[in-house]
C-alpha distance (Angstrom), angle and dihedral (degrees) to the residues before:
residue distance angle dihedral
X1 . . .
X2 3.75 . .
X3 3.61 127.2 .
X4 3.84 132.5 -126.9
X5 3.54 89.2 -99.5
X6 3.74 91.5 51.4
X7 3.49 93.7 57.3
X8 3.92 95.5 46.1
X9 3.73 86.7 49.0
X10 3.74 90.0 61.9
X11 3.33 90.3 47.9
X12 3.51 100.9 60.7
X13 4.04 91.2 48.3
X14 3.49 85.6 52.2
X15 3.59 90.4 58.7
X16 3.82 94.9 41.5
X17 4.03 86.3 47.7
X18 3.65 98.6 50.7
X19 3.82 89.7 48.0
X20 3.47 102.6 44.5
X21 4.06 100.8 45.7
X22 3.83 113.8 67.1
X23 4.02 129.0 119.1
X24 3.77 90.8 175.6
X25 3.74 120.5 43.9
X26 3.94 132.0 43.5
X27 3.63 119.0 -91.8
X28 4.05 97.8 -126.1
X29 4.13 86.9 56.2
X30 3.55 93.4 47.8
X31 4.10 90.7 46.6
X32 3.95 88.0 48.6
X33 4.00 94.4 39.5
X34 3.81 84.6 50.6
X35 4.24 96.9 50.9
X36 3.79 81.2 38.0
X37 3.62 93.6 -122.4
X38 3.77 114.6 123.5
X39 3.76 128.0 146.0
X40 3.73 94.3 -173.7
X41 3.58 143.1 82.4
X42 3.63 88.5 -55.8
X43 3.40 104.7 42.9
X44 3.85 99.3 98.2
X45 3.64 90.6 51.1
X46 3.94 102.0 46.5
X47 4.36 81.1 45.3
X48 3.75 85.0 56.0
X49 3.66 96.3 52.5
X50 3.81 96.8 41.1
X51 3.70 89.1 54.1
X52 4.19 117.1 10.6
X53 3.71 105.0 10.6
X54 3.55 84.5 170.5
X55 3.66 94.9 65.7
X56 4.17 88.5 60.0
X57 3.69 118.4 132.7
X58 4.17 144.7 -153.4
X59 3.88 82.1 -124.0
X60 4.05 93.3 54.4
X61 3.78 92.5 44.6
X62 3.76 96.7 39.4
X63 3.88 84.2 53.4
X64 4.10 90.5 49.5
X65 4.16 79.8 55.7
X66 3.66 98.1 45.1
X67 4.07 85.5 45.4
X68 4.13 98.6 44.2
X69 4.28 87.1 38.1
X70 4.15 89.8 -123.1
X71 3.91 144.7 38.3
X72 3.64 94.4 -98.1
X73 3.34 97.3 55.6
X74 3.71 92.3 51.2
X75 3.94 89.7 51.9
X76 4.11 84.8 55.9
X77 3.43 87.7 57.0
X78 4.09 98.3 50.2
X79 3.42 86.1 35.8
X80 4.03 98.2 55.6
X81 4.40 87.3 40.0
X82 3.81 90.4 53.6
X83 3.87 96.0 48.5
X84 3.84 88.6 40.8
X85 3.80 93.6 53.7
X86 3.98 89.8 44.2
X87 4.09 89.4 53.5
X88 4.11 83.9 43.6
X89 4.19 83.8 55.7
X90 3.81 89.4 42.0
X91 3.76 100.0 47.5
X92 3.73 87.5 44.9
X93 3.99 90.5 50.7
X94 3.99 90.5 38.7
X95 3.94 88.3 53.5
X96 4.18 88.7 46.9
X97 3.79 96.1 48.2
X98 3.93 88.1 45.9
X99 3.79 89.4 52.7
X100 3.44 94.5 49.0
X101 3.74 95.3 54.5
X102 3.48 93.0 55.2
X103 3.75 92.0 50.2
X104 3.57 96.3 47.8
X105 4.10 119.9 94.6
């Protein structure tokens, strides 16, 4: 079974890895889509998927496209905002659980 500090370990390489590998999209939109905190062209989409992925649209992703200059680059982007608002959930969880063992008798 892994430990906390397992987990958080992976977390961090996941971070590093999803920064550090891209062919097809700058590296200051995939460090904003991944804190989820982009102003730009993309920002309305990579809000979306940190917070109602559901409500996503052709017109958001067809303006990641148009921004990036091709489809894969647009699927870096949505790919680095989903895994940065999963490690937002998981640092918020991580921070909970370690709480709650301190709390606990």
């Amino acid at each position: 079974m892994s430990t906390p500090r397992e987990h958080e370990a992976l977390a961090v390489e996941l971070r590093r890895a999803t920064l550090a590998a891209s062919a097809f999209s700058a590296d200051e939109d995939r460090r904003l889509a991944i804190a989820g905190s982009h102003d730009g062209a993309v920002g309305v989409l990579i809000s979306k998927l940190a917070e109602e992925s559901f409500r996503v649209t052709d017109a958001d992703v067809e303006r990641a496209r148009t921004h990036t200059g091709s489809d894969k680059g647009a699927f870096e982007i949505v790919l680095t905002a989903s895994i940065g608002a999963g490690l937002k959930r998981w640092d918020i969880a991580s921070r909970v659980i370690e709480e709650a063992a301190h709390e606990a008798p």
